[in-house]
C-alpha positions as CSV (number, residue, x, y, z in Angstrom):
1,X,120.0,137.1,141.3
2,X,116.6,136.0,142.7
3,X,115.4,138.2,145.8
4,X,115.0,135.9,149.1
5,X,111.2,135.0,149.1
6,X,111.2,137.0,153.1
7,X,112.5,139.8,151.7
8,X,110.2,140.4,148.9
9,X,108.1,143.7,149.6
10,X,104.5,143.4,150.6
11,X,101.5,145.9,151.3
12,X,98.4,146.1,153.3
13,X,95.3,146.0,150.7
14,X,92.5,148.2,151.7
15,X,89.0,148.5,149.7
16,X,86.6,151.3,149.8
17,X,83.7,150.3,148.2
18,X,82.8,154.2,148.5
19,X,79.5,154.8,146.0
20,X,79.1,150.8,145.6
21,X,79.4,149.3,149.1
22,X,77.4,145.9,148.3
23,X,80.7,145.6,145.8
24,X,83.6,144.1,147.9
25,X,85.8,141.8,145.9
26,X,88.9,142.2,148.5
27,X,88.9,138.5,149.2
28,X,88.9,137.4,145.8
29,X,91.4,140.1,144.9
30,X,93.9,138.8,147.5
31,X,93.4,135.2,145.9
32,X,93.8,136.0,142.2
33,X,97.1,138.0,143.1
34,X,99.0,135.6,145.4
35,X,98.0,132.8,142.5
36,X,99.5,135.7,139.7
37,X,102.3,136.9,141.8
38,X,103.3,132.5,143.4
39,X,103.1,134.4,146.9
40,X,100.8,136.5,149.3
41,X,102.3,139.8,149.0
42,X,100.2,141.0,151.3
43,X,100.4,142.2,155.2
44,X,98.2,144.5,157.8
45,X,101.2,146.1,159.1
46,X,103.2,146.3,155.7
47,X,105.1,150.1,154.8
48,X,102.8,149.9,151.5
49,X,99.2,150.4,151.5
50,X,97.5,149.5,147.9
51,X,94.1,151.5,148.1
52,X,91.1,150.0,145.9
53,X,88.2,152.8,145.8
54,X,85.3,152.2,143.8
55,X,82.7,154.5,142.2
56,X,79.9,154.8,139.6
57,X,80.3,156.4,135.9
58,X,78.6,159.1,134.9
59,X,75.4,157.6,133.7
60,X,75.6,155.3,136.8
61,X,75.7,151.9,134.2
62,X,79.2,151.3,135.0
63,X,81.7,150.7,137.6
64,X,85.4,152.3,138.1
65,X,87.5,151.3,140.9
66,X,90.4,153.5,141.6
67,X,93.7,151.4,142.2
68,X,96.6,154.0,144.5
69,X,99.4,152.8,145.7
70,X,100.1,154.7,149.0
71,X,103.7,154.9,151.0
72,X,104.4,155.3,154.8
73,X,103.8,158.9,154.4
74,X,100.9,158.9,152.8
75,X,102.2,160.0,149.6
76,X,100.5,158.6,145.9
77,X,103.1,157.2,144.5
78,X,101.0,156.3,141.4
79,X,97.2,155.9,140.4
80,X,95.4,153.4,137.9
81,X,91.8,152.8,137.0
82,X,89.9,149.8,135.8
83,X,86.2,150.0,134.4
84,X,83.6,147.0,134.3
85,X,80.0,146.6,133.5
86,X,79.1,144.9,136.7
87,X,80.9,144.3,140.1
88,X,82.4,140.8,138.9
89,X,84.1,142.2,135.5
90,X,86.4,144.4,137.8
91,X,88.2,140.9,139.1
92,X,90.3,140.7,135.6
93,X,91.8,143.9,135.2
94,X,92.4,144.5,138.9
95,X,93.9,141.5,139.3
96,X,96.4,142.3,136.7
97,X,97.2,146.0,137.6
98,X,97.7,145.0,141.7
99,X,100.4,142.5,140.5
100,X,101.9,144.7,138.3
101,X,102.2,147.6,141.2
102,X,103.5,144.7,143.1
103,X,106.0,143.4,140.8
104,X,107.4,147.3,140.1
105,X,108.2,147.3,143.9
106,X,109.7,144.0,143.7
107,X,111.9,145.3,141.2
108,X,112.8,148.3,142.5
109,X,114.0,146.6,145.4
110,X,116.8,144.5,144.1
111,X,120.4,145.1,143.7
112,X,121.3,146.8,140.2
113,X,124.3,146.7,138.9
114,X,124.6,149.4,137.0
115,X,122.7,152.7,138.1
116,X,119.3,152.8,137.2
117,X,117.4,155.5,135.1
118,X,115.1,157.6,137.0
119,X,111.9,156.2,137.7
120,X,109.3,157.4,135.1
121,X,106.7,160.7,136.3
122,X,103.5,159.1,137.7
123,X,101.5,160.1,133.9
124,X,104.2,158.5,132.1
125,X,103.7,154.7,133.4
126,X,102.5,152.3,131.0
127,X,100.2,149.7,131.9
128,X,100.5,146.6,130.1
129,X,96.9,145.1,128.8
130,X,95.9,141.6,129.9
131,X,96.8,138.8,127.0
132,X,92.5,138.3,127.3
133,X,90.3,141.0,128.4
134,X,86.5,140.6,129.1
135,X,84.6,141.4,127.0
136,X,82.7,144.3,128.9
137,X,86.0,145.3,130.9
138,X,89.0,147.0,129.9
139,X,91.5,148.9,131.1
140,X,91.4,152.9,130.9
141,X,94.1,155.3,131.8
142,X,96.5,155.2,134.4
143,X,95.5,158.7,135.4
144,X,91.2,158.4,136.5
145,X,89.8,160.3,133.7
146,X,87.1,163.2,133.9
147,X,83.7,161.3,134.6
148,X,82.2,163.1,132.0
149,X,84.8,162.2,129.8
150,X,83.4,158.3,129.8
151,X,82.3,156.7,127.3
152,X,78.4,156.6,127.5
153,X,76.7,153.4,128.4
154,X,73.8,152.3,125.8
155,X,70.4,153.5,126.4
156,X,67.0,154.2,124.9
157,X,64.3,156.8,125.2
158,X,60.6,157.2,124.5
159,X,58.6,160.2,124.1
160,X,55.4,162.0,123.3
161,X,55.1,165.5,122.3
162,X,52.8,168.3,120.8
163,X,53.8,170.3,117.7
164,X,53.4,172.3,114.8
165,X,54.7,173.4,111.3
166,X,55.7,176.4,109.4
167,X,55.3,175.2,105.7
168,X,54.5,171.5,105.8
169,X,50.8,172.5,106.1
170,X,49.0,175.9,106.0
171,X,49.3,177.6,109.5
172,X,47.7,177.7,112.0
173,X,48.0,173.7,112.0
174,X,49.1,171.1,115.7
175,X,49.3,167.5,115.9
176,X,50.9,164.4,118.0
177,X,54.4,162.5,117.7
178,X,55.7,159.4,118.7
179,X,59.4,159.1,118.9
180,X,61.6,155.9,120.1
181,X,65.3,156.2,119.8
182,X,68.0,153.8,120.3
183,X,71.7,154.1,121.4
184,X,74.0,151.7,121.2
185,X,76.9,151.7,122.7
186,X,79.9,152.9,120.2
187,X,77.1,153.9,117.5
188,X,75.4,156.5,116.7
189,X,71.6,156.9,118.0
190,X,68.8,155.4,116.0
191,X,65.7,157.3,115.9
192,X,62.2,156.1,114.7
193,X,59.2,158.3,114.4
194,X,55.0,158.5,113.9
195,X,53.5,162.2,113.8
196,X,50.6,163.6,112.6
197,X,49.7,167.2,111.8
198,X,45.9,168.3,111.8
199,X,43.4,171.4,112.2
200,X,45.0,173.0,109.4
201,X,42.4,174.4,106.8
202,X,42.6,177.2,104.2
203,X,39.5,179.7,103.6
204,X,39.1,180.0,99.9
205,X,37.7,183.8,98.6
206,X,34.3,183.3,97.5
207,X,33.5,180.3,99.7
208,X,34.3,176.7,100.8
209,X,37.3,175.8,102.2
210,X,40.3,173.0,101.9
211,X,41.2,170.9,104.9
212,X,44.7,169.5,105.4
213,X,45.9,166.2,107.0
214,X,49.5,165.0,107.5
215,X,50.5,161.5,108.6
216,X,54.2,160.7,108.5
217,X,56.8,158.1,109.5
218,X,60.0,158.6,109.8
219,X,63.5,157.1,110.3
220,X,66.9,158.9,111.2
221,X,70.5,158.4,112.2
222,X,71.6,161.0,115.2
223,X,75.9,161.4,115.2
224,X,74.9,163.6,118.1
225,X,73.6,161.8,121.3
226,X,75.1,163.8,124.3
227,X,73.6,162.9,128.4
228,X,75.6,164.8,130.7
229,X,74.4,166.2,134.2
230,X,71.3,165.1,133.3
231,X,71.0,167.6,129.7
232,X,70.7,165.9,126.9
233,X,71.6,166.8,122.9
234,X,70.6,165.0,120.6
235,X,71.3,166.2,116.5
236,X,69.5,163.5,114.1
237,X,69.4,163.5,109.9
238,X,66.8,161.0,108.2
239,X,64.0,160.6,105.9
240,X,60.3,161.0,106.7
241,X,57.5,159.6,104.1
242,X,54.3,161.3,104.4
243,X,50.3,161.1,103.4
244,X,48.8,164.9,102.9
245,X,45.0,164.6,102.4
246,X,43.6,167.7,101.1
247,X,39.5,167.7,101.2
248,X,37.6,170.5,99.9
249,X,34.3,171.2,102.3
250,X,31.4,173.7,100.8
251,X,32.0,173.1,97.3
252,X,30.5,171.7,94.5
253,X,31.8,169.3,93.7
254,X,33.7,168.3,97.0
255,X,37.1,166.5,95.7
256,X,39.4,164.3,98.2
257,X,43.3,164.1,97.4
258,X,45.9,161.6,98.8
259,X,49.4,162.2,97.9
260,X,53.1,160.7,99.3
261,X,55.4,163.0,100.3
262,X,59.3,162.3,100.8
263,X,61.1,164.8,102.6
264,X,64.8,164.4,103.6
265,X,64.7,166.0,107.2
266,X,66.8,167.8,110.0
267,X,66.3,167.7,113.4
268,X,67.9,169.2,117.0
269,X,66.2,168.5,120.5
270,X,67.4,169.4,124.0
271,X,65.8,168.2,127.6
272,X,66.6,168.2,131.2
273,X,65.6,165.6,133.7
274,X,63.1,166.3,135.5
275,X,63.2,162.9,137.6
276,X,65.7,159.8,137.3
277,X,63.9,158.3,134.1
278,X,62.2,161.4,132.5
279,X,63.5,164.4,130.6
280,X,61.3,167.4,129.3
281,X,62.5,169.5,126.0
282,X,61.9,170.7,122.9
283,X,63.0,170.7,119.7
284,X,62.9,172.3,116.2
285,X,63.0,170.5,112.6
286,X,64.2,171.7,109.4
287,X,62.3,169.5,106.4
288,X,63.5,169.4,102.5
289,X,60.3,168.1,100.2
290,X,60.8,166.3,97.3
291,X,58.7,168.0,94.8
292,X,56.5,169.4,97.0
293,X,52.6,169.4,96.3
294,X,50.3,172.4,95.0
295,X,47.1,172.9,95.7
296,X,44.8,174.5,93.5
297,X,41.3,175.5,92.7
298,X,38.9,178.1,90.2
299,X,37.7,181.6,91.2
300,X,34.0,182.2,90.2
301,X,35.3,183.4,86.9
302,X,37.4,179.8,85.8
303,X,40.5,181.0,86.5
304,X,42.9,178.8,88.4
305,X,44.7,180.1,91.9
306,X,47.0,178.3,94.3
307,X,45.4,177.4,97.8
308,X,48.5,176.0,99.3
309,X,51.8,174.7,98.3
310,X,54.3,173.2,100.6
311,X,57.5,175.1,101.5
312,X,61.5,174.1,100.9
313,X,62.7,174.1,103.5
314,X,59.7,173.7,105.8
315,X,59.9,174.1,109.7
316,X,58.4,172.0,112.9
317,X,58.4,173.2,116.3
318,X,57.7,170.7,119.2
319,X,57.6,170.1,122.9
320,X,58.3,166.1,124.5
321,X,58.1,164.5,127.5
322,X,60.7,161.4,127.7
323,X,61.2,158.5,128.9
324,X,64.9,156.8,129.1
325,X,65.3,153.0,130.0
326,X,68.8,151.5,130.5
C-alpha cells in the first residue's frame, strides 16, 4: 500500500565542505535527488539530518565526501563514502547514495505485514552501484576507509643525482644520472634512465695507465611505487645498455676500446619530502653483466695480465634530488 506523499519521511541536508570549502554542491544535490526520489524529501526542521562532509585523499589529487545519516539524538545510524577526481564527479554517486538513505527510511516506515528481520549492522549494508558510473568516480566502501589505504592518484617524478660503482668500473670512479619515472594510475611505475660513470683509471706496474668511461641508458618496470606521509619506495627491475671506453695513457702504443654492455639490473630508492614537490633520497643498485668485459695488457717481459674486469653482480650507490609533478 503506497505511503501518503505527507507522510513520507524527510531530512534536513547539511554540507561541510571541511578541507574543500570552494566545493559546495548542496544545491545541485537537493535537485538531482527530489528529480531521483519524484519528491523533495528534504526540510530545516526534519527529525533526520543527512550530513555531507568532504575531504582530500591522501596524495591530495582526489576528493572523498563523507555521506552520515544522523537521528534526533545525534546518533550515526550509518556512513557511506563516495570518491571523485574533481568537485563535479561527486554529483553521480551522491546523488544515488542520498536517495538510497532516503528510500531505506521510506521503507522502514511503512506498515509490514509480517515482522520484519532485524535491520542489518551498520558494516553490513550493501550499496547498490549506479547502472552508469563516471568514469573517474566510483563508489568505495560504506565504511570511510584508512586514507592511506586509497588508491594512489598518477604521478611522475624527475631527478638528478651523484653516484658511484663497486664493479661496473675500477674504484675509486663518480658520475651523473638522469632519471624520469612515470606512474600511472592502476600500473606499475615506468622508469627511464641516462647515467654516466667517470674518473675511474687503473695504474698499471711498470707505467702508463688505463682510463675508464661508462655511458648507459636504461629502461625499467617498478611493481613497487609507495608515497605515503610524504616517504616514498620505489623497487624497479630493467635493462641498462652501456658504452665502456677503456684508453690506455703513457703507453706505446696508446690503444682506444669501445665496447656495449647489457646488464639486466636491480634497483631500490627511498626519499622524504623535503617541500611539497621535492623529495631527497638515495638508493642502491644491484647490476648482472652479460659477459662482462676484460681488460688486459703485457708486463715488460710479454706476458699478459688482467687490468680490469667487470664484476657479476656489480653494485651502484647514489644520492637524488626529485622532483614530482601531478
Amino acid at each position: 500500500m503506497p505511503v501518503p506523499a505527507d507522510t513520507l519521511p524527510a531530512a534536513a541536508l547539511v554540507w561541510d565542505g571541511g578541507q574543500v570549502p570552494a566545493c559546495d554542491r548542496s544545491t545541485l544535490l537537493r535537485q538531482n535527488v527530489s528529480v531521483y526520489l519524484g519528491r523533495d524529501p528534504f526540510q530545516d526542521d526534519a527529525p533526520l539530518t543527512i550530513r555531507v562532509a568532504l575531504r582530500r585523499a591522501s596524495e591530495a589529487d582526489a576528493l572523498i565526501a563523507d555521506v552520515s545519516e544522523v537521528d534526533e539524538q545525534g546518533h550515526v545510524l550509518g556512513v557511506r563514502s563516495v570518491r571523485g577526481s574533481r568537485c563535479e564527479t561527486l554529483d553521480e554517486p551522491l546523488t544515488l547514495v542520498v536517495a538510497l538513505m532516503l528510500d531505506e527510511t521510506t521503507s522502514n516506515s511503512e506498515p509490514a505485514r509480517e515482522p520484519a528481520p532485524p535491520p542489518p549492522k551498520p558494516n553490513e549494508r550493501e550499496t547498490e552501484p549506479a547502472a552508469e558510473q563516471s568514469s573517474d568516480s566510483e563508489l568505495i566502501s560504506p565504511v570511510a576507509e584508512d586514507p592511506s589505504r586509497e588508491m594512489q592518484p598518477g604521478h611522475a617524478f624527475v631527478s638528478l643525482g651523484i653516484g658511484t660503482s663497486l664493479g661496473k668500473l675500477p674504484f675509486v670512479n663518480y658520475g651523473l644520472q638522469l632519471q624520469a619515472v612515470f606512474k600511472p594510475r592502476r600500473f606499475w611505475g615506468l622508469e627511464f634512465s641516462a647515467g654516466a660513470l667517470g674518473g675511474s683509471r687503473v695504474d698499471l706496474p711498470s707505467s702508463g695507465t688505463i682510463n675508464f668511461l661508462l655511458l648507459e641508458l636504461g629502461a625499467a618496470l617498478c611493481p613497487l611505487e609507495s608515497l605515503h606521509d610524504g616517504i616514498l619506495l620505489r623497487g624497479c627491475g630493467g635493462l641498462a645498455v652501456g658504452w665502456l671506453r677503456a684508453e690506455s695513457h703513457d703507453l706505446v702504443p696508446t690503444r682506444r676500446r669501445t665496447e656495449v654492455v647489457l646488464s639486466p639490473e636491480l634497483h631500490l630508492q627511498l626519499a622524504h619530502s623535503i617541500g611539497s614537490n621535492f623529495l631527497l633520497g638515495g638508493g642502491l643498485g644491484a647490476a648482472f653483466p652479460i659477459r662482462p668485459n676484460q681488460y688486459v695488457y703485457r708486463d715488460p717481459d710479454g706476458v699478459r695480465r688482467s687490468a680490469f674486469q667487470m664484476s657479476i653482480p656489480s653494485f651502484t650507490l647514489g644520492l637524488f634530488l626529485a622532483r614530482r609533478f601531478r
